[in-house]
C-alpha positions, 0 to 999 in steps of 0.5 A, spaced: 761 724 925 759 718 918 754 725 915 760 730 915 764 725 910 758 724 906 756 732 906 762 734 904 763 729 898 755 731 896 757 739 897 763 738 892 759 735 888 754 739 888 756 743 882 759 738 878 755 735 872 754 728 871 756 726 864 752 720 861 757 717 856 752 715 850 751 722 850 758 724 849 759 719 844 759 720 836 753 719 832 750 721 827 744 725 828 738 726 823 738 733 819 745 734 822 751 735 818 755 729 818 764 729 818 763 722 817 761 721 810 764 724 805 758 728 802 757 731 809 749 728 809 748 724 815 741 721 813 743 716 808 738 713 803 736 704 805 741 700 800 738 698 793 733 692 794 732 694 801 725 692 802 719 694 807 719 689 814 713 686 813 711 678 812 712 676 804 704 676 802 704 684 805 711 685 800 707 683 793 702 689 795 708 694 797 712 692 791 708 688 785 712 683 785 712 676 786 718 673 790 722 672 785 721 679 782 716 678 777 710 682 777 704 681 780 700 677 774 692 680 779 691 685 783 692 683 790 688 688 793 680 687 794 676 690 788 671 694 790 666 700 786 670 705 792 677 701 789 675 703 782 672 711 784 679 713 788 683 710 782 679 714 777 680 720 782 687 720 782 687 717 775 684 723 773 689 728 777 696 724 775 696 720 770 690 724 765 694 729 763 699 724 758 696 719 758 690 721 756 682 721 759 681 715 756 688 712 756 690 713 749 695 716 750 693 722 748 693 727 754 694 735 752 702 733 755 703 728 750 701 732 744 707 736 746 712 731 746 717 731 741 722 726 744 717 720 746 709 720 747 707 716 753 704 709 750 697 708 750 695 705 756 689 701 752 693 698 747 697 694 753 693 689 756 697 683 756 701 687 762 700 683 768 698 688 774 704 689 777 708 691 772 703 699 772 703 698 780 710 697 779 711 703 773 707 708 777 711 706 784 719 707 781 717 711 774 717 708 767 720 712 762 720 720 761 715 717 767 717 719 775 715 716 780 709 717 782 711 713 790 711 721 794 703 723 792 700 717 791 700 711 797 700 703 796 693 702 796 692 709 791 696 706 787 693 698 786 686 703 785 689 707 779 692 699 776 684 697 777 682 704 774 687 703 768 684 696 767 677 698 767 679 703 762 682 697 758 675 694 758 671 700 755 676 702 750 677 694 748 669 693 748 664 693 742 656 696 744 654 690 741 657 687 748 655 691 753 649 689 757 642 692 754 641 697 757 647 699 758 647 698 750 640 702 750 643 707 755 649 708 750 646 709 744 640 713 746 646 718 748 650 717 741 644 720 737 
């Protein structure tokens, strides 16, 4: 006799939807038009200064900054000879066309700006390394931002490149190595 109550209740039942309550409850859901917010979007950008959740050593390397927010004065990242051959890829690749092959700030682009060239890279050596990471990472200028195509270690590559540019724009043959220096004027004659 105790089933029939039970059976009943299970028959009524049956044909009733169970409704979760966090699935009814409003939210935003990503890609979603939002009615909340005034612009409609519902995917909103993380406040200015927000920064990664990572431990502070971790934050120079994403950010090229010191924690009181000065630039990085050495790259923190270790240099190495395949460092140095990604940087010179993705120089080559993003930066040569107006900075220049060699960093002079003579790229086919720059030659064809009138408001303001982009600077010569050799000519600033005194930048601490964070101050082009950062520049590559938020833009600089007539200069975007470079953080879309080019990740936090591809970005310290090119800084490594850039400062190997540096040293063979602002170094005489008499100061090379010599075989380097025989190597070099061989090539020159």
């Amino acid at each position: 006799m105790r089933a029939l109550p039970i059976l009943a209740l299970a028959l009524l039942t049956a044909g009733c939807e169970w409704v979760n309550p966090m699935m009814q409850q409003p939210k935003v859901k990503p890609y979603r038009k939002s009615v909340f917010y005034p612009d409609q979007i519902a995917m909103r950008a993380p406040p200015a200064g927000t920064l990664p959740a990572a431990a502070p050593a971790e934050l120079a390397t994403v950010t090229g900054r010191n924690a009181d927010g000065t630039p990085l004065a050495r790259i923190p990242v270790p240099l190495t000879p395949e460092l140095l051959e990604l940087g010179r890829k993705r120089y080559d690749v993003f930066c040569a066309v107006c900075h220049g092959v060699i960093g002079d700030g003579q790229g086919p682009v720059a030659r064809n700006m009138s408001v303001r060239p982009p600077p010569s890279l050799v000519a600033i050596p005194q930048r601490p390394d964070g101050f082009f990471y950062t520049a590559i990472t938020e833009g600089y200028g007539y200069m975007p931002s470079y953080r879309p195509w080019l990740g936090d270690e591809e970005r310290w590559a090119v800084v490594a490149y850039v400062r190997a540019l540096q040293l063979s724009q602002g170094t005489r043959i008499e100061q090379a190595p010599p075989d380097v220096r025989a190597r070099l004027e061989k090539e020159n004659r």
